[in-house]
C-alpha positions in Angstrom: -27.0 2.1 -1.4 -28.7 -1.1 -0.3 -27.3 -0.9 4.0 -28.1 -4.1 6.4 -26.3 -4.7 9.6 -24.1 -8.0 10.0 -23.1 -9.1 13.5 -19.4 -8.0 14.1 -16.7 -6.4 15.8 -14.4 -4.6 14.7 -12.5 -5.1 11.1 -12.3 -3.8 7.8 -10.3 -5.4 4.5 -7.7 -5.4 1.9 -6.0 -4.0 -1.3 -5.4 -6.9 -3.8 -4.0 -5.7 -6.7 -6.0 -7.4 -9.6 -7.2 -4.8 -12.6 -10.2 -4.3 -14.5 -11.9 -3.2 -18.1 -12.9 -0.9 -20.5 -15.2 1.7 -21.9 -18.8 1.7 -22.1 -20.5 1.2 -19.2 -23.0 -1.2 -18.5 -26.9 1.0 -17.0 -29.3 -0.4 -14.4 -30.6 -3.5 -15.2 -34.6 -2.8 -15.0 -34.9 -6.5 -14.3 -32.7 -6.8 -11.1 -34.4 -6.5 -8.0 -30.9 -4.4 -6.5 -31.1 -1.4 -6.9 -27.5 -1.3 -7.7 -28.0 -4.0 -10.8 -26.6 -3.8 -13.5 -26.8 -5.3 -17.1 -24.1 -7.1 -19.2 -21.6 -5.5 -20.7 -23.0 -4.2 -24.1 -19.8 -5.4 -26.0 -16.3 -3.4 -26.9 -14.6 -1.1 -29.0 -13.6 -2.3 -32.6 -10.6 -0.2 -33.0 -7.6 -0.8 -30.9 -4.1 0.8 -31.0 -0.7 0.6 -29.4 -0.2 2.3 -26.1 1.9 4.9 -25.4 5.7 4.4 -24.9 6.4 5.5 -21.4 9.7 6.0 -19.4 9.5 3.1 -16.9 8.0 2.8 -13.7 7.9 0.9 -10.6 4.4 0.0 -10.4 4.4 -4.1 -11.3 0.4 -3.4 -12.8 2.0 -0.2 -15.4 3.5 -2.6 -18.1 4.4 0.2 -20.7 5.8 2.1 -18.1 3.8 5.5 -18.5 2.8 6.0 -14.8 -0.9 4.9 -15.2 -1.8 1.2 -13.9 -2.7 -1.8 -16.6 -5.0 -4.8 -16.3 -3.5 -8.5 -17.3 -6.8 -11.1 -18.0 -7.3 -14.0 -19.0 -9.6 -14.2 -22.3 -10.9 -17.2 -24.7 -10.3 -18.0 -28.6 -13.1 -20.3 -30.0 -12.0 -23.9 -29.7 -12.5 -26.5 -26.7 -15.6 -28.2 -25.2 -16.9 -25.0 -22.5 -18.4 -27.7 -20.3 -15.0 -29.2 -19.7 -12.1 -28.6 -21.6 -11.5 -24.7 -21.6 -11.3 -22.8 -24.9 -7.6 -21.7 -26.1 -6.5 -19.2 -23.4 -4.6 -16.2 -24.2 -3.6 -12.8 -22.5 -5.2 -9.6 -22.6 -3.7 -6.8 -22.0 -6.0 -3.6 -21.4 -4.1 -0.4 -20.6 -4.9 2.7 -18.6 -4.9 6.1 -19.0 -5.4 9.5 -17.1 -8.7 8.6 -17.1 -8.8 4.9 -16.1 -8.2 2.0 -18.4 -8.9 2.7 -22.5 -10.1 -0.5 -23.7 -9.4 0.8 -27.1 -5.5 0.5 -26.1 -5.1 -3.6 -25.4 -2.9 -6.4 -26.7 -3.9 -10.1 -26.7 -0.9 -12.5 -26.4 -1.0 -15.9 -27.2 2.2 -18.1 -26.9 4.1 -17.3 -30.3 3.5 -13.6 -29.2 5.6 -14.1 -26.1 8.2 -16.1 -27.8 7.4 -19.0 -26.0 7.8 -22.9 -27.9 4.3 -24.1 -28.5 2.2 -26.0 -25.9 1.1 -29.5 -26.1 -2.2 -31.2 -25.8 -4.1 -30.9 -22.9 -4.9 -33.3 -20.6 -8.3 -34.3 -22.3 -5.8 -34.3 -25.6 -7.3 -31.1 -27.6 -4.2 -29.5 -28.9 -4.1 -25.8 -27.8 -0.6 -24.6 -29.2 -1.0 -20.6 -28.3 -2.8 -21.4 -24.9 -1.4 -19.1 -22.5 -3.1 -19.5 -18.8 -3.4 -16.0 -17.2 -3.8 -17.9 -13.7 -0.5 -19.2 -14.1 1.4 -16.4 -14.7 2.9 -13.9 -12.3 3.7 -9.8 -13.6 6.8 -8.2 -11.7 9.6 -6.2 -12.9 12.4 -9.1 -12.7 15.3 -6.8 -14.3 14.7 -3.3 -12.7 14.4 -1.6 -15.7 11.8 -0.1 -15.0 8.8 -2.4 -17.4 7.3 -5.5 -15.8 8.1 -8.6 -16.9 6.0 -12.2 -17.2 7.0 -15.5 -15.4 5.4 -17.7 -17.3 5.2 -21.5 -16.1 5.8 -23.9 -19.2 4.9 -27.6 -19.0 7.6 -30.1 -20.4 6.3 -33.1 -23.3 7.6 -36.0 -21.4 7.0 -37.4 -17.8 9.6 -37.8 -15.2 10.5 -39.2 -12.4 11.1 -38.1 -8.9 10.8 -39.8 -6.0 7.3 -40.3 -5.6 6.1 -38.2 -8.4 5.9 -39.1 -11.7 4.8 -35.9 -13.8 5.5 -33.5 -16.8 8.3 -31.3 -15.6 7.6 -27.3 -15.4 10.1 -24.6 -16.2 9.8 -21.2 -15.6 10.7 -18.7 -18.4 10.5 -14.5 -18.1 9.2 -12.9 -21.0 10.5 -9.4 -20.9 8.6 -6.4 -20.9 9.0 -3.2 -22.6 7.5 0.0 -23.7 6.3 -1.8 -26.7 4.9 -5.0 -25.0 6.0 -8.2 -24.1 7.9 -10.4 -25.6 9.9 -7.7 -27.8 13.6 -8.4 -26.2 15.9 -9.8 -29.0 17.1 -13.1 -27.6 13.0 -14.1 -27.1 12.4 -15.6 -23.2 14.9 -16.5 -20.9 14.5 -19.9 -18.3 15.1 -18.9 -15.2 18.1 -21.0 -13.1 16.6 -23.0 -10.3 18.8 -23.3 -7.0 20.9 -26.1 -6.7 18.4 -28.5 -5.0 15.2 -28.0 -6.8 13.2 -30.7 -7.6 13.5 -31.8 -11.4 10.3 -30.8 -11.3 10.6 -27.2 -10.9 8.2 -24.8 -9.7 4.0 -25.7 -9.9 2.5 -21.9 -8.1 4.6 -18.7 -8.3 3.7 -15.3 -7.4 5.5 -12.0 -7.2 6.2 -10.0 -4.5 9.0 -8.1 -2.3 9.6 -10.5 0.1 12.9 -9.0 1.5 11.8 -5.3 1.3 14.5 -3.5 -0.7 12.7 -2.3 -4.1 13.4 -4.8 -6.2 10.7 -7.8 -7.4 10.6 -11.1 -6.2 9.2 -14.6 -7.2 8.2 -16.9 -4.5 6.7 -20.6 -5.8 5.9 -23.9 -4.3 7.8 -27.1 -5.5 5.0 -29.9 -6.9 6.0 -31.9 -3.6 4.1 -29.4 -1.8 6.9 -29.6 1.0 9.4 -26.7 -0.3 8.6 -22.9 -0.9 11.1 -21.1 -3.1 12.3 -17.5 -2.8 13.9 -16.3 -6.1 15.0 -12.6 -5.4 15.7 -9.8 -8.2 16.9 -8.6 -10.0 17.3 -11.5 -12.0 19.8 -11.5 -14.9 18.5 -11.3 -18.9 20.9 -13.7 -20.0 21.2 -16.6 -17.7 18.1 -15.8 -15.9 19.7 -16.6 -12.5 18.4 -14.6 -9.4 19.9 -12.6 -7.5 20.0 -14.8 -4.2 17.2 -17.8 -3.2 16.2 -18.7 -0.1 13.4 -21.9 1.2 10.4 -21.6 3.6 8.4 -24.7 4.2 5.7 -25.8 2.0 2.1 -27.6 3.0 1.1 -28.6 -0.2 -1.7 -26.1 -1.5 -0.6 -22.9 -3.2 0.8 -19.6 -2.3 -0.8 -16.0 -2.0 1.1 -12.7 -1.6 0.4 -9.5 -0.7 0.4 -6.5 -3.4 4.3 -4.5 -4.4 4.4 -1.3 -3.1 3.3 0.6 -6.7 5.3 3.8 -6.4 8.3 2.0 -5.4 9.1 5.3 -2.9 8.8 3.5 0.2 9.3 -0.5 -0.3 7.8 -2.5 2.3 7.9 -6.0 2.6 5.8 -8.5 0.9 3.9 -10.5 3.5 3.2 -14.3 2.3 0.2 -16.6 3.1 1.0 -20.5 2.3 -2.2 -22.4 2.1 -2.5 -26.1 3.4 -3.8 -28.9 0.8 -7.3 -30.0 1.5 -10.3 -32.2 -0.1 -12.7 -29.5 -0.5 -12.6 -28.5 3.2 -11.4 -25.3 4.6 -7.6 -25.6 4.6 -4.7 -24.3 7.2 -2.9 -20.9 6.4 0.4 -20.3 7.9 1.4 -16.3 7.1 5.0 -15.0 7.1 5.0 -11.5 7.2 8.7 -11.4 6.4 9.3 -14.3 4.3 13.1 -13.5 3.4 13.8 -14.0 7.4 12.7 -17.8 7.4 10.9 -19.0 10.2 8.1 -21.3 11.3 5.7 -18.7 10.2 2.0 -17.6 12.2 -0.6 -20.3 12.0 -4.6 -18.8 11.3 -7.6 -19.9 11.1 -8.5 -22.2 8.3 -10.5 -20.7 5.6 -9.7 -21.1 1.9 -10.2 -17.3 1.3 -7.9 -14.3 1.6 -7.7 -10.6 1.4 -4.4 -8.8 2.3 -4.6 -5.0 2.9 -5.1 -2.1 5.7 -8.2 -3.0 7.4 -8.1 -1.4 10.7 -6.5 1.9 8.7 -3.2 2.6 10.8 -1.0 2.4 7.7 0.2 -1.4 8.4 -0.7 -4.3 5.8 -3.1 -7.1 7.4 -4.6 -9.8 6.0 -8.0 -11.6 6.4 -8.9 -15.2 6.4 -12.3 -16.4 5.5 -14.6 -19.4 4.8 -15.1 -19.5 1.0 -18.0 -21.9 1.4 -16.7 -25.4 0.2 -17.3 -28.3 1.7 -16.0 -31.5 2.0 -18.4 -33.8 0.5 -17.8 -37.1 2.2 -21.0 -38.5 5.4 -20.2 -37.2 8.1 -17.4 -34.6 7.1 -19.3 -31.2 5.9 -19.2 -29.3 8.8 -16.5 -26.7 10.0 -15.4 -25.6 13.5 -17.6 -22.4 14.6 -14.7 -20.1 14.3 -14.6 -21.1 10.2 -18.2 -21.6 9.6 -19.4 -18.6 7.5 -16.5 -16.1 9.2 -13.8 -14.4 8.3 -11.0 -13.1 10.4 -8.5 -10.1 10.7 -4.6 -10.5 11.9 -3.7 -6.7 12.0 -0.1 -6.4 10.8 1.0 -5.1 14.6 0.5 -8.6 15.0 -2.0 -8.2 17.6 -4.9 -10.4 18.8 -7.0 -11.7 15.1 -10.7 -10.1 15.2 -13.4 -12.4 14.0 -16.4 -11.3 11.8 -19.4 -12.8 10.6 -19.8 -13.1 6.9 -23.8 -12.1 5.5 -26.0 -15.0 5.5 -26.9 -15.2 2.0 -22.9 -16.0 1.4 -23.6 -19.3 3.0 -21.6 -23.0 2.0 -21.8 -24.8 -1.0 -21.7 -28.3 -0.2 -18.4 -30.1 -2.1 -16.7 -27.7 -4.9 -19.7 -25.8 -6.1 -19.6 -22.2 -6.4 -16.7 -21.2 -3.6 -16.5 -17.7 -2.9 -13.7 -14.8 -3.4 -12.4 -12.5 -1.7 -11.3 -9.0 -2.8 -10.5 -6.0 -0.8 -10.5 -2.3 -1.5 -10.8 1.2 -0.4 -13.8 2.8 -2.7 -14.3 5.6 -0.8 -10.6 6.7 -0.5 -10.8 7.0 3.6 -7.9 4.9 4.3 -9.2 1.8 5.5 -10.0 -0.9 2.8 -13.1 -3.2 2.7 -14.0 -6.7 2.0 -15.6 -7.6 -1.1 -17.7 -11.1 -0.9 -20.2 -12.8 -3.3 -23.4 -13.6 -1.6 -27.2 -15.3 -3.5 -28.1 -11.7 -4.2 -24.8 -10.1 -5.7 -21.6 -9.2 -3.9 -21.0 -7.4 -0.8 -18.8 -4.9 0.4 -18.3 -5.5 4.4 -16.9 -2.3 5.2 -16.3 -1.0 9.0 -17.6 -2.8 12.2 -21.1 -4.3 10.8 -22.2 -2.3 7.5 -22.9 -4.2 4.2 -23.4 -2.3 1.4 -24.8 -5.2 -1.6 -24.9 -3.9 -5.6 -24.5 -6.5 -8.4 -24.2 -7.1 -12.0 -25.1 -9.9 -14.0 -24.2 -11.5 -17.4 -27.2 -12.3 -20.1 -30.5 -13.6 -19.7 -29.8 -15.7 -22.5 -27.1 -18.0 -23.5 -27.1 -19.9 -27.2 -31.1 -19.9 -26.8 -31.4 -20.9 -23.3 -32.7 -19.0 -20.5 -30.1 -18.9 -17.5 -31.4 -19.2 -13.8 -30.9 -16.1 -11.9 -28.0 -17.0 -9.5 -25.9 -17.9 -13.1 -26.0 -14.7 -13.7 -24.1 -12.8 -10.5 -20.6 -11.5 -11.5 -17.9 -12.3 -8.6 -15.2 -10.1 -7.4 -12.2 -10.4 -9.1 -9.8 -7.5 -7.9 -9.4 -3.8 -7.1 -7.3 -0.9 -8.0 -7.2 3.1 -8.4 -6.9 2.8 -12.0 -8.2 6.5 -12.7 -5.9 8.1 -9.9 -8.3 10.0 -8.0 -7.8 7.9 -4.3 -10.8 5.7 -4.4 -10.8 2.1 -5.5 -12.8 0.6 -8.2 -13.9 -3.1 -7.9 -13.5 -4.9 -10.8 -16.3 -8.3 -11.3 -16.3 -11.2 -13.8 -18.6 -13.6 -15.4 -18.9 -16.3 -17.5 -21.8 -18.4 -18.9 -19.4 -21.7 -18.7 -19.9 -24.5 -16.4 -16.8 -23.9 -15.2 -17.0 -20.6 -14.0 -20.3 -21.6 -12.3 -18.4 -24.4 -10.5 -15.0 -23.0 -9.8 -15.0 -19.5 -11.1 -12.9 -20.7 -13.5 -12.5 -18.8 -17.3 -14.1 -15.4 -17.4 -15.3 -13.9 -20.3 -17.9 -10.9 -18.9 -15.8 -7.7 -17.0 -16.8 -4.8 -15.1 -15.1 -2.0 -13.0 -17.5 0.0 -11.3 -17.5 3.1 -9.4 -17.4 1.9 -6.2 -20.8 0.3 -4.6 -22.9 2.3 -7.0 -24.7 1.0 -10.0 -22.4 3.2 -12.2 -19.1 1.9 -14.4 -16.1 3.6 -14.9 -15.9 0.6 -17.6 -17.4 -2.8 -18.9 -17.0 -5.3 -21.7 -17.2 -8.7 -22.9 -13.8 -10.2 -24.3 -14.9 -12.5 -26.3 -15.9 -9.3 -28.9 -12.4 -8.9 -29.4 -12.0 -12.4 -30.7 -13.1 -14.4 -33.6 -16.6 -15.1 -32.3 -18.7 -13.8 -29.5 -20.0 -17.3 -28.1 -22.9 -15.7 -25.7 -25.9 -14.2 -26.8 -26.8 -10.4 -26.1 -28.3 -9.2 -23.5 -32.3 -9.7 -24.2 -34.0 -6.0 -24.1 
């Protein structure tokens, strides 16, 4: 491992429950000056099957319900301009096993699939009528039967009026899961009843979570006013789709983040929820409830536009860290940040004791405006208890684990993309998530990349995965998605 020193005190990170890939591991890249480099993926199995039919479980991430943990992605069909409208989205579905997740078991779902009416054009006006967006949809167990299920945001035709906002309604439908996939229940998707007082406009973020503590899955999203957070709390019922109970916290206009369900479903703990300010490319406000079901004016952090929830100190209670992701606001005179924020991150431990403040590694510096903002993800890959922040930095990504260690590995997409040569710093995957998917108590980190502008920019449509063993420059698995569609729109890696 590649070891530096970053000036500290003491912190450590967090378990975010986003899932990785699928066989055939990516080797060293010879032309990466890390020792932990790594090539792109090679491509991905031909064959596919069905997965196993399992019993149920309580693990939101195990969607045929055989006690080993899935992966939900977003992947591309051809179609779309990559440089600003993105391709026709669908779902992937990769599925694990007793060894990890067997890419060879995977389902992609486009809207028909889930039984969902067909989407309209986009705002550019390219018709995408199966476009499903993965970023959009939330995986929780809304019935308690044991098989997650899929909120799925689904944007009306016509505009309407409220208030101040004149927009294209959004209602929220569950796609039910089941041992044989989504979208195999009888009566198709059910729309979920808003409480009395929701805005015509229904729900814009929505994520899932146990935000009252007693077992049972949760949807929390933000009205497109910004100004009203709404708690929807299972089990919700198949055939009107009504909650169980609702409840309101206060909105501030950005989006929503919550902490990862409990997977074994053994000892439920509550769901702690971070609501993010609005901003203009600056670092925005955070204001944390750590038990949203009791209301409250919440506990205001440090701005930063990154998060990581998880045990970082390692005395068994769920914390949460708050970092700079590097963007900037772009207008004279408004690009710098308070010293606190400026390339730092920092810990509230869930005692609620004093936050600890840690320096991020240089070469994880701003991007002025939009360009390139960095993500957080959090993990334990060395199974001691205490999870670790995952960073991208100019070189790679970074694990910040303990008081002042980095530990930096990488892995990069092709050298060459329809005929042209990419610059190096195209080429870095960033972190998208962690998990144990094998089951032997360490974490491994799963990475993305995509040749599209987009991605470059905003991280936005991913097309390259990893899932690496830990730190090191080995892969439990790797693949490009695209192979499993009707073209493979990047080039292979050049020998």
């Amino acid at each position: 491992m590649k070891r530096s020193s970053c000036v500290a005190v003491a912190t450590c990170a967090a378990l975010v429950l986003l899932s990785g890939c699928g066989t055939g591991g990516a080797g060293p890249d010879p032309k990466s000056p890390s020792p932990h480099g790594g090539s792109a993926p090679s491509g991905a199995p031909t064959a596919s099957r069905s997965p196993a039919a399992g019993k149920g479980s309580a693990d939101p991430d195990d969607f045929n319900g055989d006690g080993h943990r899935d992966l939900l992605l977003p992947v591309e069909t051809p179609g779309g301009e990559p440089q600003w409208e993105p391709a026709d989205e669908r779902l992937l579905v990769v599925y694990g096993s007793a060894r990890g997740l067997d890419p060879v078991t995977r389902h992609v779902y486009g809207r028909g699939d889930l039984g969902l009416a067909e989407a309209g054009p986009s705002g550019s006006g390219v018709d995408r009528p199966e476009a499903v967006d993965a970023r959009q949809v939330a995986a929780a167990d809304l019935d308690g039967d044991g098989f997650p299920d899929l909120a799925v945001p689904v944007l009306g035709a016509e505009n309407v009026a409220d208030g101040q906002i004149d927009d294209r309604p959004t209602a929220l439908y569950v796609v039910w899961g089941s041992a044989s996939g989504f979208g195999a229940a009888e009566h198709g998707p059910t729309k979920v009843r808003m409480p009395p007082g929701t805005s015509v406009h229904g729900l814009d973020k929505v994520v899932r979570g146990d935000f009252d503590g007693d077992g049972r899955h949760d949807l929390a999203g933000l009205e497109k006013s910004g100004k009203t957070v709404r708690l929807l709390y299972g089990p919700f019922d198949r055939a009107t789709g009504a909650p169980a109970r609702s409840g309101t916290l206060p909105g501030s206009g950005g989006t929503l983040y919550a902490d990862a369900i409990e997977p074994t479903g053994k000892k439920p703990r509550v769901t702690p929820l971070l609501v993010r300010a609005s901003d203009d490319g600056e670092q925005a406000h955070n204001t944390l409830y750590t038990a949203p079901a009791r209301g409250g004016s919440g506990r205001e952090l440090v701005a930063g536009s990154a998060q990581a929830f998880g045990d970082f100190d390692g005395d068994g209670r769920r914390d949460v860290v708050v970092g700079d992701n590097g963007s900037r606001n772009n207008e004279p005179g408004a690009g710098a940040e308070a010293p606190e924020v400026h390339r730092a991150m920092t810990m509230y431990p869930g005692d609620g004791g004093a936050p600890v403040r840690r320096e991020l590694p240089e070469a994880s510096g701003h991007r002025q405006g939009f360009q390139t903002p960095l993500v957080y993800a959090a993990g334990d890959p060395d199974g001691d208890g205490r999870d670790g922040v995952l960073v991208p930095t100019d070189r790679g990504v970074a694990l910040l684990d303990g008081a002042d260690e980095v530990v930096e590995f990488d892995r990069r997409g092709p050298e060459r993309v329809r005929g042209k040569k990419l610059r190096s710093e195209r080429r870095h995957a960033l972190p998208y998530g962690s998990a144990d998917f094998d089951g032997n108590g360490r974490d491994e980190f799963v990475l993305a990349w995509s040749a599209d502008a987009m991605f470059a920019m905003y991280g936005n449509n991913p097309t390259h995965w990893w899932v690496t063993v830990g730190t090191s420059g080995r892969d439990r698995a790797s693949f490009d998605a695209t192979a499993w569609l009707k073209r493979r729109p990047y080039a292979s890696p050049s020998s």
